[in-house]
Residue, then its C-alpha position, 0 to 999 in steps of 0.5 A: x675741051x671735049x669733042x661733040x661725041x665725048x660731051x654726048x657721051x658724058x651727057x648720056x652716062x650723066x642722066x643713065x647714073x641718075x636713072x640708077x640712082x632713082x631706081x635704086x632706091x625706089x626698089x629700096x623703099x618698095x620692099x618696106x612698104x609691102x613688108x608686112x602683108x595683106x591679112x583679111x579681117x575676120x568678122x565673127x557672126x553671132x548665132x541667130x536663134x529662132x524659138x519656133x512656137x507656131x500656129x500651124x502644125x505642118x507635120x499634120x497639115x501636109x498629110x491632110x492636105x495630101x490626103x484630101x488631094x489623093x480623095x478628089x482624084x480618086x472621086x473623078 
């Protein structure tokens, strides 16, 4: 028959075998699970295009409108 302390000590080194075990294996199985990695998805955006055929001119608008400002100030 074992003493108090033996059958502790056999209780404990039962349970820390267990807990070896566990951890053994969950460290086993956790490199597969990540093994392949993480790659982000690459989405491909189509090319928008803009036909520009508009009423306005602003390469004349903005010279007159300029103009007429720089002719109100200097009529003042």
């Amino acid at each position: 028959m074992l003493s108090r302390s033996a059958a502790f000590a056999q209780t404990l080194e039962n349970i820390m075998n267990k807990f070896a075990t566990i951890a053994l294996a969950l460290s086993l199985t956790a490199g597969t699970a990540f093994a392949g990695g993480y790659e982000a998805p690459v989405v491909e955006a189509e090319p928008v295009v803009v036909e520009g055929n508009s009423s306005s001119d602003a390469g004349i608008l903005v010279p007159l409108l300029l103009l007429v400002g720089i002719a109100a100030v200097a009529s003042n």
